[in-house]
N, CA, C and O atoms as CSV, one atom per row, in Angstrom:
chain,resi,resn,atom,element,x,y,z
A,1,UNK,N,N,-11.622,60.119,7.539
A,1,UNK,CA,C,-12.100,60.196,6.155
A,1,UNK,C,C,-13.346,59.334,5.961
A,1,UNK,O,O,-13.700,58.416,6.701
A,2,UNK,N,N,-13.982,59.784,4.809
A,2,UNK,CA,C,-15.295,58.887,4.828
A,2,UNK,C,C,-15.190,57.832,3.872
A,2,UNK,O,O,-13.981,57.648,3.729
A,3,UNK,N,N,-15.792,57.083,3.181
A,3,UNK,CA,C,-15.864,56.495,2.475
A,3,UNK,C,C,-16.264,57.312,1.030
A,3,UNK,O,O,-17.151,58.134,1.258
A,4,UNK,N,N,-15.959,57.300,0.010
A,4,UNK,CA,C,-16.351,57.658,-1.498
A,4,UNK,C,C,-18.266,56.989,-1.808
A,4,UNK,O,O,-18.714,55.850,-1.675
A,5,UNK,N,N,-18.762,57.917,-2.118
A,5,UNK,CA,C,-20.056,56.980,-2.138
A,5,UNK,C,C,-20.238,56.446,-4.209
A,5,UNK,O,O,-20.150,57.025,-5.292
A,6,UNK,N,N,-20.514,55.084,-3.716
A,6,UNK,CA,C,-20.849,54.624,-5.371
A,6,UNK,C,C,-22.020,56.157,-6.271
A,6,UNK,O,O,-23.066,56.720,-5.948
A,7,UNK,N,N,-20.927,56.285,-7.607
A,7,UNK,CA,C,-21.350,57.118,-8.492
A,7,UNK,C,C,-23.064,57.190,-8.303
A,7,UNK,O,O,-23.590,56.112,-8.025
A,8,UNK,N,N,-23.725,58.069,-8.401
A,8,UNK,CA,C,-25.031,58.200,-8.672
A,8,UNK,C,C,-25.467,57.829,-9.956
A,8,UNK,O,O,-24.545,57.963,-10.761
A,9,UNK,N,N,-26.919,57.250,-10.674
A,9,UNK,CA,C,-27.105,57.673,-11.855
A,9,UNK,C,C,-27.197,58.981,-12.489
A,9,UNK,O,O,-27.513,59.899,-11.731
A,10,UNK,N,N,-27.006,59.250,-13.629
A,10,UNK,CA,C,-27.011,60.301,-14.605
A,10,UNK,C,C,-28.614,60.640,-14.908
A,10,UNK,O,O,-28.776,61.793,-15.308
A,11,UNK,N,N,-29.584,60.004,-14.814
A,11,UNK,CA,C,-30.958,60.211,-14.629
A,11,UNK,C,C,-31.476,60.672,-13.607
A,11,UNK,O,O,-31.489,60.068,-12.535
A,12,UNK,N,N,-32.149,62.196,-13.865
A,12,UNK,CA,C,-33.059,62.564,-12.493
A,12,UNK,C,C,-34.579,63.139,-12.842
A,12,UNK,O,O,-35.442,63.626,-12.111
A,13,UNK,N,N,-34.535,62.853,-14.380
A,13,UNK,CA,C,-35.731,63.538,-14.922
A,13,UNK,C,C,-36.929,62.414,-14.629
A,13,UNK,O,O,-37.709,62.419,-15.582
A,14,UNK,N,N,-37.253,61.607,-13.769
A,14,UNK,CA,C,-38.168,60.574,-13.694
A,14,UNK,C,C,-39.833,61.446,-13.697
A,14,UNK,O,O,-40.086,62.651,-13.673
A,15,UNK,N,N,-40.314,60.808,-13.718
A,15,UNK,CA,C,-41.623,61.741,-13.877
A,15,UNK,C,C,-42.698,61.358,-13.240
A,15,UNK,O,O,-43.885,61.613,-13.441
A,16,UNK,N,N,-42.105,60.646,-12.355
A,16,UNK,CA,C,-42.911,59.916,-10.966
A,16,UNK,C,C,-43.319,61.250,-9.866
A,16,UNK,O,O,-42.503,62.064,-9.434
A,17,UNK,N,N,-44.295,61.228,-9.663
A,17,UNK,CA,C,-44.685,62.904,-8.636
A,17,UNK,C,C,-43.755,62.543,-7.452
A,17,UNK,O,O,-43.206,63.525,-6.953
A,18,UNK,N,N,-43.480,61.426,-6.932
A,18,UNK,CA,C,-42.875,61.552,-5.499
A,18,UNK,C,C,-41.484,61.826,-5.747
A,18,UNK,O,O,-40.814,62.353,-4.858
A,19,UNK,N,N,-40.933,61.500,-6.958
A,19,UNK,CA,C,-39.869,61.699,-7.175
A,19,UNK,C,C,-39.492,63.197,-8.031
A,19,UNK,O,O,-38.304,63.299,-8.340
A,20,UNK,N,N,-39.964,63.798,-8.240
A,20,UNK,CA,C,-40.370,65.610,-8.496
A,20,UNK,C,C,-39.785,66.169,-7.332
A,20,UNK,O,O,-38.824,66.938,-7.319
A,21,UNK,N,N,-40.665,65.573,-5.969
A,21,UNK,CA,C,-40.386,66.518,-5.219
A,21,UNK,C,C,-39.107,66.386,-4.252
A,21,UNK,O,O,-38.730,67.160,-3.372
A,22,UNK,N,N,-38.406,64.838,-4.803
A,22,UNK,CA,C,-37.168,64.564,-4.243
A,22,UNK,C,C,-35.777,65.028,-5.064
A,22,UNK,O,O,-34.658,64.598,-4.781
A,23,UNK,N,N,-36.017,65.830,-5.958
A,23,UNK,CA,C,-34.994,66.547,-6.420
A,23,UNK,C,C,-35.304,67.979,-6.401
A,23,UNK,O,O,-36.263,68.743,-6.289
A,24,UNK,N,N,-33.341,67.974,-6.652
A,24,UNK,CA,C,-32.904,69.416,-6.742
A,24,UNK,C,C,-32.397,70.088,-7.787
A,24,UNK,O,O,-31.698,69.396,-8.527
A,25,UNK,N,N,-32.557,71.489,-8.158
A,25,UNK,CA,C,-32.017,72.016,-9.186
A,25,UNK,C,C,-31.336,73.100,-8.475
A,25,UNK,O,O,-31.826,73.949,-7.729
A,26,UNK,N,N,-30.044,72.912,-8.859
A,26,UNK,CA,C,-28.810,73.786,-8.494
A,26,UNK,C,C,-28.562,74.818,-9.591
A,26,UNK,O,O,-27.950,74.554,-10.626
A,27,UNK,N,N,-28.990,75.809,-9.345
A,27,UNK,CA,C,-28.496,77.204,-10.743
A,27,UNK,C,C,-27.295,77.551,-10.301
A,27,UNK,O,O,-26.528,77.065,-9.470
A,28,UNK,N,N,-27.253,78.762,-11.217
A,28,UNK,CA,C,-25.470,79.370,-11.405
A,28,UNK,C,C,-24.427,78.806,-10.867
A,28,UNK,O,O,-23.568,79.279,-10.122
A,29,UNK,N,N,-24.612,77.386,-11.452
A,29,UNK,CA,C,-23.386,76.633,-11.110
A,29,UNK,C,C,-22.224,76.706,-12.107
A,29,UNK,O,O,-22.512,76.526,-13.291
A,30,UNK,N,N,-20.643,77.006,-11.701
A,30,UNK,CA,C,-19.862,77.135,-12.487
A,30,UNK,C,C,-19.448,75.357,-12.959
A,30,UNK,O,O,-18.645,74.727,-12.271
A,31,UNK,N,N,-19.962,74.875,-13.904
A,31,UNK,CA,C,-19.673,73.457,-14.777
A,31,UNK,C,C,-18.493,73.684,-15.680
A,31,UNK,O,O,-18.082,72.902,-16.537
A,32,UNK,N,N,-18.039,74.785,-15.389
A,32,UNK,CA,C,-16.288,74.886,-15.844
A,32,UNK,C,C,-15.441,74.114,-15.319
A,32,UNK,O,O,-14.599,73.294,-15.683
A,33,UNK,N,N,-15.934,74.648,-14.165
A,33,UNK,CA,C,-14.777,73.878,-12.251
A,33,UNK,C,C,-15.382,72.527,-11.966
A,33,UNK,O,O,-14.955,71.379,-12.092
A,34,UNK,N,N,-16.587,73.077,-11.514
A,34,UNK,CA,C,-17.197,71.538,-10.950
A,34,UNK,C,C,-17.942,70.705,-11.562
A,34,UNK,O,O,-18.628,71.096,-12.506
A,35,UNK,N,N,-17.959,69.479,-11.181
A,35,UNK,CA,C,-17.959,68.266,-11.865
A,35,UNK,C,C,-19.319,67.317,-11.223
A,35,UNK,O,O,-19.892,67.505,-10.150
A,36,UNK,N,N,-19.514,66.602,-11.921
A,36,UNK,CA,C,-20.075,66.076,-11.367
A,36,UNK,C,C,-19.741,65.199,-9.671
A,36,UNK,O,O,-20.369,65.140,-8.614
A,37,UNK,N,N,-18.852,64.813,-10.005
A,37,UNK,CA,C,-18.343,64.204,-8.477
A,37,UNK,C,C,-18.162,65.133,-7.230
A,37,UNK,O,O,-18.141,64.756,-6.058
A,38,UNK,N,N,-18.021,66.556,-7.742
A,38,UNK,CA,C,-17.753,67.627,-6.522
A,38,UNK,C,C,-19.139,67.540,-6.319
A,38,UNK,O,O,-19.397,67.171,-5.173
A,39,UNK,N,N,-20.254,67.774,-7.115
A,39,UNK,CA,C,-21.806,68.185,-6.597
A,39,UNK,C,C,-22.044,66.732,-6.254
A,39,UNK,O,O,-23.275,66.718,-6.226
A,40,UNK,N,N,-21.752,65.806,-6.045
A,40,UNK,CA,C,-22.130,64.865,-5.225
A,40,UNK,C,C,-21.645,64.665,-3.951
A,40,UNK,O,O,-22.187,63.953,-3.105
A,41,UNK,N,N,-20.119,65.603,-3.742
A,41,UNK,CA,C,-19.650,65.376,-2.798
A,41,UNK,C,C,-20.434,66.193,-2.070
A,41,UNK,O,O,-21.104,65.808,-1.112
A,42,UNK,N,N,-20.380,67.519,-2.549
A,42,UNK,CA,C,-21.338,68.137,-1.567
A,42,UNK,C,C,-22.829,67.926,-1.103
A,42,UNK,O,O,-23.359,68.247,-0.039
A,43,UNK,N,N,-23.281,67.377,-2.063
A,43,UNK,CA,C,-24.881,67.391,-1.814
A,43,UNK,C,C,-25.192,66.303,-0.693
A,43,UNK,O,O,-26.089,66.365,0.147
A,44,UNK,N,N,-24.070,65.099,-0.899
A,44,UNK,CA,C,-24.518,63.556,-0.134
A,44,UNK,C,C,-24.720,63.784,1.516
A,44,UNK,O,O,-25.205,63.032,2.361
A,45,UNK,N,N,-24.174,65.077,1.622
A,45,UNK,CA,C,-24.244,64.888,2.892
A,45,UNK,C,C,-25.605,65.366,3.489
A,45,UNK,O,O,-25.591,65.561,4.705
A,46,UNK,N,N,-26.960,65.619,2.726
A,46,UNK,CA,C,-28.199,65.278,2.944
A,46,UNK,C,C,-28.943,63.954,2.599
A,46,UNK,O,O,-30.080,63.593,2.899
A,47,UNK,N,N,-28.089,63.415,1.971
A,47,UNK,CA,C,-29.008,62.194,2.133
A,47,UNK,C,C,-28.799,61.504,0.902
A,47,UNK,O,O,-28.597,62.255,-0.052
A,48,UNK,N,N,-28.792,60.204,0.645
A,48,UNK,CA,C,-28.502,59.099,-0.316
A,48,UNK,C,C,-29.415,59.575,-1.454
A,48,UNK,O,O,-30.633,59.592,-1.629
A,49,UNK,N,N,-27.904,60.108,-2.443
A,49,UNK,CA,C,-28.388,60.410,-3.577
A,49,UNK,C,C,-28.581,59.200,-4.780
A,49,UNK,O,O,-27.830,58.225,-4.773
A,50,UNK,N,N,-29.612,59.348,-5.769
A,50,UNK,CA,C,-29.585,57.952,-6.235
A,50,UNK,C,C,-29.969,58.504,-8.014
A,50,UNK,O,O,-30.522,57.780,-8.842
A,51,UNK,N,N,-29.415,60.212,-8.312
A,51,UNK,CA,C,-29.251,60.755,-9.750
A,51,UNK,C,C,-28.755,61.880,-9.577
A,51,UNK,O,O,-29.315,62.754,-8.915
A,52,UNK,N,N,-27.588,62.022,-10.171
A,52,UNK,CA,C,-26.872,63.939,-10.765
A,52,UNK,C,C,-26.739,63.839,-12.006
A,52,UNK,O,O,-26.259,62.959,-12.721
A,53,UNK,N,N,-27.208,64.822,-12.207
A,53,UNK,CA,C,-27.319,65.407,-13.797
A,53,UNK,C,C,-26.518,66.871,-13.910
A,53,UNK,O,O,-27.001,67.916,-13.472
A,54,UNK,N,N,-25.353,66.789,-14.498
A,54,UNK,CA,C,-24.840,68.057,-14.386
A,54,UNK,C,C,-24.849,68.434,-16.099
A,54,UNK,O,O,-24.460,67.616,-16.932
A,55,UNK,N,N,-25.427,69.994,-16.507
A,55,UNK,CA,C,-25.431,70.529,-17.699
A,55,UNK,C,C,-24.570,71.767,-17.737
A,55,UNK,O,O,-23.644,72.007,-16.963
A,56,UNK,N,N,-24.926,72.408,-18.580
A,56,UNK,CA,C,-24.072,73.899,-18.863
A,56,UNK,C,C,-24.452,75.023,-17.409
A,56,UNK,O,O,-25.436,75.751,-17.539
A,57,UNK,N,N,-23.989,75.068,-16.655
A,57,UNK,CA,C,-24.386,76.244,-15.599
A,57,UNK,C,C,-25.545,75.713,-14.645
A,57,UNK,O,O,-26.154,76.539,-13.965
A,58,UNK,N,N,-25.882,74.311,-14.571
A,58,UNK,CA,C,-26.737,73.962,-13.524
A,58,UNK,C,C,-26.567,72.282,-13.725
A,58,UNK,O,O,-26.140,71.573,-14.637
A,59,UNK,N,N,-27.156,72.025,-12.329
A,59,UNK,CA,C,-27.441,70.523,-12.281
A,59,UNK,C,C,-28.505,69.882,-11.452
A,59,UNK,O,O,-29.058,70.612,-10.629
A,60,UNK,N,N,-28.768,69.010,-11.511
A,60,UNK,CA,C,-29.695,68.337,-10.771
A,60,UNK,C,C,-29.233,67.294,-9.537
A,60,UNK,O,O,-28.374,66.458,-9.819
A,61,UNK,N,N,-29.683,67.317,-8.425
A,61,UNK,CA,C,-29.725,66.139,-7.609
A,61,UNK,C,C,-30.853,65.438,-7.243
A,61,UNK,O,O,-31.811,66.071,-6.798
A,62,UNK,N,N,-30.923,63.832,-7.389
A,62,UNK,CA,C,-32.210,63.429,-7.350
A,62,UNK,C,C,-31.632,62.787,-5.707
A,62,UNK,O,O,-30.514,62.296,-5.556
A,63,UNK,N,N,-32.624,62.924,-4.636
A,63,UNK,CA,C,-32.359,62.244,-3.288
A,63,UNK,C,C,-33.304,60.922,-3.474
A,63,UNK,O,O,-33.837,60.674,-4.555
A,64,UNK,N,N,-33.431,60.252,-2.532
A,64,UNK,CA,C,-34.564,59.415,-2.060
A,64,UNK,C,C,-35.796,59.545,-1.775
A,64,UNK,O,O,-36.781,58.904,-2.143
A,65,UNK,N,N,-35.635,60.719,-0.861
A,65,UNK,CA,C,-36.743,61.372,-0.541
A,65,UNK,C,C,-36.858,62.871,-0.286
A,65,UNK,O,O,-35.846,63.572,-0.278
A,66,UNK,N,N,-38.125,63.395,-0.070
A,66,UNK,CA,C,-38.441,64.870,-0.383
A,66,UNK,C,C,-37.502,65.166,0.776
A,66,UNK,O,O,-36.819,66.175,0.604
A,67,UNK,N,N,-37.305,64.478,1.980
A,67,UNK,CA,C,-36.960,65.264,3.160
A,67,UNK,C,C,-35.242,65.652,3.465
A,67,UNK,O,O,-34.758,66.478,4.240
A,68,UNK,N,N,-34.520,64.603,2.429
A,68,UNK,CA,C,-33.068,64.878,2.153
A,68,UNK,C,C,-33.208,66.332,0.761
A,68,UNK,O,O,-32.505,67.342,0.808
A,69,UNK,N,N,-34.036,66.117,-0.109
A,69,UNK,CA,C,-34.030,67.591,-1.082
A,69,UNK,C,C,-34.435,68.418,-0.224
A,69,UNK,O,O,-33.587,69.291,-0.038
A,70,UNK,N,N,-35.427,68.555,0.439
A,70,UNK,CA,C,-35.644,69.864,1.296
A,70,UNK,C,C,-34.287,70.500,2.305
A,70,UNK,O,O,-33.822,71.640,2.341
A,71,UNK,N,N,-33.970,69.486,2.930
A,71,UNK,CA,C,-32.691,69.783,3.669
A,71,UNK,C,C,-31.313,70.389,3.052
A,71,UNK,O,O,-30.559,71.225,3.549
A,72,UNK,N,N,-31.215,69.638,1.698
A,72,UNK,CA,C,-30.154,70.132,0.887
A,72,UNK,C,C,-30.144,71.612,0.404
A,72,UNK,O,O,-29.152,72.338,0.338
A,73,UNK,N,N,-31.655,71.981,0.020
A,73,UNK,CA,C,-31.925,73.416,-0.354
A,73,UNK,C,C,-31.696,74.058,0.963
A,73,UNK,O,O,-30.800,74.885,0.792
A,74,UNK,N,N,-32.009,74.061,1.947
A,74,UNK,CA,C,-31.776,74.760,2.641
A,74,UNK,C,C,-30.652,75.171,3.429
A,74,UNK,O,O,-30.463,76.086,4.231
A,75,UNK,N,N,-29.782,73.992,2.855
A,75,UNK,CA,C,-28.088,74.158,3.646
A,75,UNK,C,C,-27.501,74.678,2.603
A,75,UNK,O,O,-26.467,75.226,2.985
A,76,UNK,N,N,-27.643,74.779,1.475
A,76,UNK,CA,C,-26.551,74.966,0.153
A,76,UNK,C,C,-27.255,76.340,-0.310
A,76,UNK,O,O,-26.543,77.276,-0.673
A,77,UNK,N,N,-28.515,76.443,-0.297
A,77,UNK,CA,C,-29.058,77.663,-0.874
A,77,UNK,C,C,-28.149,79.540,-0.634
A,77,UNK,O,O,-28.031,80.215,0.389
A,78,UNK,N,N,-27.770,79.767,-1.810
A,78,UNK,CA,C,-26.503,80.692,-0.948
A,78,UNK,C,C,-25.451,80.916,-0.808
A,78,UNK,O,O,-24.818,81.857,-0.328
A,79,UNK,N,N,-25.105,79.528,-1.482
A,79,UNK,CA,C,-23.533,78.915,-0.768
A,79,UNK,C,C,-22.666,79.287,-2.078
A,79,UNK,O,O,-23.244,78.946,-3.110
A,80,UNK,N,N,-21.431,79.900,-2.276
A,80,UNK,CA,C,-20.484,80.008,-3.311
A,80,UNK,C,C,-19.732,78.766,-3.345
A,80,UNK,O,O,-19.257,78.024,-2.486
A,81,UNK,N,N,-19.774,78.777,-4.502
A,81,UNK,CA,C,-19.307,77.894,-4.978
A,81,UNK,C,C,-18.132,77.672,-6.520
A,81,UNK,O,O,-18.539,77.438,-7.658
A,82,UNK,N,N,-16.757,77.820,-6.135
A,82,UNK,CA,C,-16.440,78.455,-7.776
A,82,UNK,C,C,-16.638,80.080,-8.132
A,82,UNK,O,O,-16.577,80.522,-9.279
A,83,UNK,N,N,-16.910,80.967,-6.816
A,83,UNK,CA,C,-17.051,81.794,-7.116
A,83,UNK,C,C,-17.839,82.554,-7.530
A,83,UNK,O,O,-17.818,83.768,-7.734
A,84,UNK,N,N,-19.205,81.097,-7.764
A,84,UNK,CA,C,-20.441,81.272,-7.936
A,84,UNK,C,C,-21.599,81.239,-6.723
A,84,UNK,O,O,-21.697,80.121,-6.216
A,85,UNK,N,N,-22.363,82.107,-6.245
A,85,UNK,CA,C,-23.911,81.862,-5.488
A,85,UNK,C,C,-24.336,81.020,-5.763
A,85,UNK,O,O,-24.656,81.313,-6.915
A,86,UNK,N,N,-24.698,79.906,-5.595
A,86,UNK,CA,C,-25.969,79.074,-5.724
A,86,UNK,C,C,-27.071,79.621,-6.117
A,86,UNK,O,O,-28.094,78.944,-6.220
């Protein structure tokens, strides 16, 4: 088992350019089912997340850097989730 990683912040809207391109926006997400703590569970495993923002049918992950968001889109892009596509 792994360790639980400390909660992320709830802020990912920063408006810093390097930090633009270190987040993610997750669509047709079912926010019925999942929670914020599931989209962290899944996402962390690209890279030290440090903001999720979860709203009505989407959320955000903010990484560290562009090269953990790039990686994340490309492993999750696709992926059901809840019954939902990504």
């Amino acid at each position: 088992p792994t360790p639980c990683p400390a909660m992320a912040s709830n802020v990912t809207n920063k408006t810093d350019p390097r930090s633009m391109n270190s987040r993610v926006f997750i669509g047709n997400l079912n926010t019925l089912v999942v929670k914020k703590s599931d989209v962290e569970a899944i996402f962390s495993k690209y890279g030290k997340i440090v903001g999720c923002s979860v709203h009505k049918g989407f959320a955000f992950v903010q990484y560290v850097n562009e090269r953990n968001a790039r990686a994340a889109v490309a492993g999750e892009d696709g992926r059901m989730i809840a019954g939902q596509v990504l």
